[in-house]
Backbone as CSV, one residue per row, in Angstrom:
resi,resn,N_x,N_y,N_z,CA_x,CA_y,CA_z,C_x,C_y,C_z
1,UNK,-128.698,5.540,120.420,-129.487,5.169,121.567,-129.806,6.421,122.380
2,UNK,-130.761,6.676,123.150,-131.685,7.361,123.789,-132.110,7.479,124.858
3,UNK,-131.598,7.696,126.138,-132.263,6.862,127.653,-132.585,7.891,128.239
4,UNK,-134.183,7.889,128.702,-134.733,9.012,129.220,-134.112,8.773,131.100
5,UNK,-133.878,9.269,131.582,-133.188,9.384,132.932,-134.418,9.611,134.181
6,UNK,-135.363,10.332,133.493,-136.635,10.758,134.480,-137.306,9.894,134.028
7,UNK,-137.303,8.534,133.295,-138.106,7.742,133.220,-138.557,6.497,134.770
8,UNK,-139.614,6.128,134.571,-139.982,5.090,135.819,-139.460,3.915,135.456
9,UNK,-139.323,3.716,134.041,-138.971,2.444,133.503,-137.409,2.279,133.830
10,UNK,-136.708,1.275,134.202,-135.225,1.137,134.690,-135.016,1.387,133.369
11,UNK,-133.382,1.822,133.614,-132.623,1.914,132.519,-131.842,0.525,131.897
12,UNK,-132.166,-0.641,132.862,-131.920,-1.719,131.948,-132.941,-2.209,131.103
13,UNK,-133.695,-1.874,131.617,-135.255,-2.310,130.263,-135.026,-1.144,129.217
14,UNK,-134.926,0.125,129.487,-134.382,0.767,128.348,-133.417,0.069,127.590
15,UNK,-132.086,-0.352,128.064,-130.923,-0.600,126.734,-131.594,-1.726,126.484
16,UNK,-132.238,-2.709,126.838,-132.991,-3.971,126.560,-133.151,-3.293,124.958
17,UNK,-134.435,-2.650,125.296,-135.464,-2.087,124.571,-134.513,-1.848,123.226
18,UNK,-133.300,-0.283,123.314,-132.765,0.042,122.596,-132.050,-0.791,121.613
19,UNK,-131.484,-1.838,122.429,-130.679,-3.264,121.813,-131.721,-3.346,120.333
20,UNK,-132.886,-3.965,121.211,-133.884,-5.143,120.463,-134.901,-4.333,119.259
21,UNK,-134.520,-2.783,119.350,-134.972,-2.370,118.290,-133.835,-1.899,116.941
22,UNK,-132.465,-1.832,117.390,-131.622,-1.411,116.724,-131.326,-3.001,115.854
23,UNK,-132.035,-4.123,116.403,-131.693,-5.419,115.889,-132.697,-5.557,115.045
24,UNK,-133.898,-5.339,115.110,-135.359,-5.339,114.394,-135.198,-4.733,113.306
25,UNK,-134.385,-3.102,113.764,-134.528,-2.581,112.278,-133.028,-2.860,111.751
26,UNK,-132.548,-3.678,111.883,-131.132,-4.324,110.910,-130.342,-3.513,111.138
27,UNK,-130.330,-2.602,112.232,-128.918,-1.310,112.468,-127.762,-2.427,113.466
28,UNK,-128.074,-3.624,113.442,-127.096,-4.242,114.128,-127.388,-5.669,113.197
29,UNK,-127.296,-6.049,112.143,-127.132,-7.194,111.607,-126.971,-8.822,112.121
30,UNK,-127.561,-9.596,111.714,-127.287,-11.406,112.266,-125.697,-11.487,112.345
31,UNK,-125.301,-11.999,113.252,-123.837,-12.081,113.487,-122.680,-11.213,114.006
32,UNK,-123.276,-10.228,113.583,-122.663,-8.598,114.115,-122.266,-8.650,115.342
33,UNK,-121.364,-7.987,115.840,-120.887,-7.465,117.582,-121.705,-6.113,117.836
34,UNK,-122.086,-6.662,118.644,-123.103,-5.207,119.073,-121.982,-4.493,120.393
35,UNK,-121.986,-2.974,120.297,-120.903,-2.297,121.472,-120.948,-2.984,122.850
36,UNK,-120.130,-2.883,123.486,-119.546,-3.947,124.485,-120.200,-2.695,125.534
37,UNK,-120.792,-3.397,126.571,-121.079,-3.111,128.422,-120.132,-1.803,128.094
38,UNK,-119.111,-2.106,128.516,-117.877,-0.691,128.455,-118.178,0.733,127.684
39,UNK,-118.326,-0.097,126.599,-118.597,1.312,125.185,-119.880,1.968,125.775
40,UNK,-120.964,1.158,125.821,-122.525,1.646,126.396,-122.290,2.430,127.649
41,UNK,-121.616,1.881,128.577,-121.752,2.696,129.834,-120.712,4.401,129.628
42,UNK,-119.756,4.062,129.039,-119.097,5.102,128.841,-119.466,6.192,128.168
43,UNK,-120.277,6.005,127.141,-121.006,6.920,126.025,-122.481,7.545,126.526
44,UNK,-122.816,6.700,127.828,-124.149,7.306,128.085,-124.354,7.651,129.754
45,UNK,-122.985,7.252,130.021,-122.856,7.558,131.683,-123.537,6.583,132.187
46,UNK,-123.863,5.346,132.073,-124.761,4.102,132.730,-123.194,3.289,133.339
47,UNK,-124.275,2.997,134.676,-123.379,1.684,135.535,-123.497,0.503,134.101
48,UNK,-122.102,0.168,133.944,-121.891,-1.289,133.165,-122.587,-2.481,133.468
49,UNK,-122.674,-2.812,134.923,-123.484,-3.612,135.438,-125.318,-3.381,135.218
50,UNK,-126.137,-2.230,134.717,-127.224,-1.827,133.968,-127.094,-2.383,133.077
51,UNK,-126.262,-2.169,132.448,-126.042,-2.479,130.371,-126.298,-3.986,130.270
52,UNK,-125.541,-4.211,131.256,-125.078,-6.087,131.141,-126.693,-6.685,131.670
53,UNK,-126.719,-6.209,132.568,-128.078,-6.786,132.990,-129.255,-6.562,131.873
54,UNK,-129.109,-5.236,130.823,-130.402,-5.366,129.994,-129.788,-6.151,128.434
55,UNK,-128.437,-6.565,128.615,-128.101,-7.079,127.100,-128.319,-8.523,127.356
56,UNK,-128.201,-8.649,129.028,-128.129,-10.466,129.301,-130.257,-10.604,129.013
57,UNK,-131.166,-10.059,129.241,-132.498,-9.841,128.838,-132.717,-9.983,127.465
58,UNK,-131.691,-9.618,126.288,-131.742,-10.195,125.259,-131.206,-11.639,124.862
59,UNK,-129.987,-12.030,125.475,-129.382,-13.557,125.711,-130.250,-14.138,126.083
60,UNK,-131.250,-13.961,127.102,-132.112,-14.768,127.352,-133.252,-15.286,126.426
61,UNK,-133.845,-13.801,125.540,-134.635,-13.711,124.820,-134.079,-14.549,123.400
62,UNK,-133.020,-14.932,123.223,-132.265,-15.935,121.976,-132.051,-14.450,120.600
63,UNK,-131.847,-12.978,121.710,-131.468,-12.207,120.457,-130.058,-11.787,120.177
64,UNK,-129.436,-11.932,121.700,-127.976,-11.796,121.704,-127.184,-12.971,121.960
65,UNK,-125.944,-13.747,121.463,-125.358,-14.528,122.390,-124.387,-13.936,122.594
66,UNK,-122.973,-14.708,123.554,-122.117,-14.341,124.331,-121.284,-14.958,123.264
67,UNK,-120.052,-14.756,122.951,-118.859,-15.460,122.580,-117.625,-15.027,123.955
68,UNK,-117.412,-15.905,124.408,-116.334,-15.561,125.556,-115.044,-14.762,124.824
69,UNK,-114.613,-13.781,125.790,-113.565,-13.488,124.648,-113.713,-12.330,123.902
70,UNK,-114.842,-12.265,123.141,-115.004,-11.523,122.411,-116.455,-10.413,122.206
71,UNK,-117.397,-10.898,123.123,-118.434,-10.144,122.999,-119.498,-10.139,122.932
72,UNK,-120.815,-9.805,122.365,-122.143,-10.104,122.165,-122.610,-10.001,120.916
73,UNK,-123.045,-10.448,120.243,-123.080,-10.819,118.761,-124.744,-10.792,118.141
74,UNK,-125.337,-10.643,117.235,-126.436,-10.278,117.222,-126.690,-12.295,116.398
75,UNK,-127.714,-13.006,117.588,-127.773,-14.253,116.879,-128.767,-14.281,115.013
76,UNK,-128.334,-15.316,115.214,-129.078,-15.763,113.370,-130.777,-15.759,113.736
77,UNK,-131.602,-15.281,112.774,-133.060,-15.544,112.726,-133.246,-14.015,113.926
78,UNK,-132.447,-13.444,114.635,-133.082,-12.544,115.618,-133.704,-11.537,115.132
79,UNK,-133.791,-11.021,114.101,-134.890,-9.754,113.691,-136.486,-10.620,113.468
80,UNK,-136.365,-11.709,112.908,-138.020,-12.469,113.089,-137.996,-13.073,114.288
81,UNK,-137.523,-13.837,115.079,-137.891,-13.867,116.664,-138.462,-12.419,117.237
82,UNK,-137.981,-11.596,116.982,-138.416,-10.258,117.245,-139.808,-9.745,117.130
83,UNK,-140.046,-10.074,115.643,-141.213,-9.780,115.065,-142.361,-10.138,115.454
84,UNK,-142.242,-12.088,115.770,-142.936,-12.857,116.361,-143.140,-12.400,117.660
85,UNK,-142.418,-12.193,118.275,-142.472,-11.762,119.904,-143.216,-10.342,119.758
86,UNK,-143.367,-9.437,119.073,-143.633,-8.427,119.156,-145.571,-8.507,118.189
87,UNK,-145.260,-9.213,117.787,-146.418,-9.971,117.000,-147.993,-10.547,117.960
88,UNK,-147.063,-11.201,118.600,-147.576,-11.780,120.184,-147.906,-10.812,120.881
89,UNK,-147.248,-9.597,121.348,-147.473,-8.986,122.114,-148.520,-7.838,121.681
90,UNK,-148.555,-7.428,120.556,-149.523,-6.758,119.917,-151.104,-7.308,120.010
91,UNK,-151.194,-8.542,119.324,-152.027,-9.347,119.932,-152.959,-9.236,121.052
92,UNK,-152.022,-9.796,122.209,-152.585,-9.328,123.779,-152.800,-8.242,124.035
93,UNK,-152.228,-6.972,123.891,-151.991,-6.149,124.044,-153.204,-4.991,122.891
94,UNK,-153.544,-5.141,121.745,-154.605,-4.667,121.444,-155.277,-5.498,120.852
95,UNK,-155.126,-6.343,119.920,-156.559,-7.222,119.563,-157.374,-7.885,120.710
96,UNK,-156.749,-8.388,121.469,-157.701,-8.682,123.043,-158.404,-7.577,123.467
97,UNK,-157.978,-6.449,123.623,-158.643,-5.710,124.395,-159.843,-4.930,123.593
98,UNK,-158.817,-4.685,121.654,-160.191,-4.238,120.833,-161.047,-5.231,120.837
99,UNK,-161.281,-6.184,120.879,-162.600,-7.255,120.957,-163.170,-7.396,122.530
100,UNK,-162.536,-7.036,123.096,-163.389,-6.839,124.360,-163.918,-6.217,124.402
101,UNK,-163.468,-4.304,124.196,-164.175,-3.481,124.163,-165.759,-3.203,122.953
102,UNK,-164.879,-3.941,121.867,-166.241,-4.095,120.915,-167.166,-4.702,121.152
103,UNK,-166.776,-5.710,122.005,-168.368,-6.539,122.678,-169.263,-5.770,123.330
104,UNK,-168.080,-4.898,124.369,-168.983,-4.149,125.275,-170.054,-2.819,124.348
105,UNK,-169.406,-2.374,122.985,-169.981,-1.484,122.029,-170.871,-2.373,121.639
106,UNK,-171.313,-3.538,121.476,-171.923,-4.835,120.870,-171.655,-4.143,118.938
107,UNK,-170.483,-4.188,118.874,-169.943,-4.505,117.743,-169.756,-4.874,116.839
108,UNK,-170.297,-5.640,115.645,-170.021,-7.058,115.212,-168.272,-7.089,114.812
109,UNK,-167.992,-8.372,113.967,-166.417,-8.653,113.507,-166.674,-7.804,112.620
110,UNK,-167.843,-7.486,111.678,-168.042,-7.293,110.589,-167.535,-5.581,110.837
111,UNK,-168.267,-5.381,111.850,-168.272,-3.632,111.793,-166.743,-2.804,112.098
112,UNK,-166.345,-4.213,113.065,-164.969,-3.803,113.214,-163.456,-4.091,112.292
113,UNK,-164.114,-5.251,111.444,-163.391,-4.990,110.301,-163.168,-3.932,109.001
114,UNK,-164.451,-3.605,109.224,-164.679,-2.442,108.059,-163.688,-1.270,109.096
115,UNK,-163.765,-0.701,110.328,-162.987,0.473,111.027,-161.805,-0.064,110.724
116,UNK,-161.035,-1.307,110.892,-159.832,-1.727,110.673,-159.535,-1.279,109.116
117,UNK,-160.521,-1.350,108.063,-159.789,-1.015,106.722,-159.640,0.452,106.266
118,UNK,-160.804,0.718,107.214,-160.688,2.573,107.001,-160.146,3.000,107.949
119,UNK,-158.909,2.263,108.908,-158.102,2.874,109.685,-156.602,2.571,108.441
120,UNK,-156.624,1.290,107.723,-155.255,1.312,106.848,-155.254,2.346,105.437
121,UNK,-157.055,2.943,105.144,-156.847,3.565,104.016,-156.653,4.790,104.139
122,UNK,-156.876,4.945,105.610,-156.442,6.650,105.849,-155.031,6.843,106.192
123,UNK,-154.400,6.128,106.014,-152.948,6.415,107.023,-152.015,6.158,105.901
């Protein structure tokens, strides 16, 4: 994990962030204990109460649960909840806005599908 300190973004949306990508790419497995508030704050100098507040942002999100007792656990299905959510957000986030802006280019689907295939054959 990684937390830029001069960032604007809080550092609980960071470990959010860090959590929910270390779960995406399977570096924390379905069922798994992911490091405890304690371990996180200690290893990166963060208030515990930060950590907790961006791991409870995944509990909410159905990517972490709680087992009393014992910890935070990476739930079942959470790397495709992920996907989907991130799926979604891609979505809004550029296909809305590339079709807006292509209208304003007066665009067709057609023209912008063809840039979409010669954006996957170059890369």
């Amino acid at each position: 994990m990684q937390f830029n300190f001069d960032s604007t973004e809080p550092l609980y949306l960071q470990v959010a962030e860090q959590i929910e990508e270390a779960i995406f790419l399977q570096s924390f497995q379905e069922g798994e204990q992911v490091p405890s508030t304690t371990e996180i704050s200690k290893q990166f100098h963060i208030n515990p109460a930060t950590v907790l507040k961006g791991m409870n942002i995944l509990v909410t999100a159905g990517f972490l649960e709680k087992k009393r007792g014992l910890g935070m656990f990476v739930t079942s299905g959470a790397p495709e909840k992920i996907r989907e959510k991130r799926q979604t957000e891609f979505y809004h986030d550029y296909v809305v806005n590339l079709v807006n802006e292509a209208k304003k280019l007066t665009l067709t689907e057609t023209a912008i599908i063809d840039m979409v295939k010669r954006g996957f054959s170059q890369s």
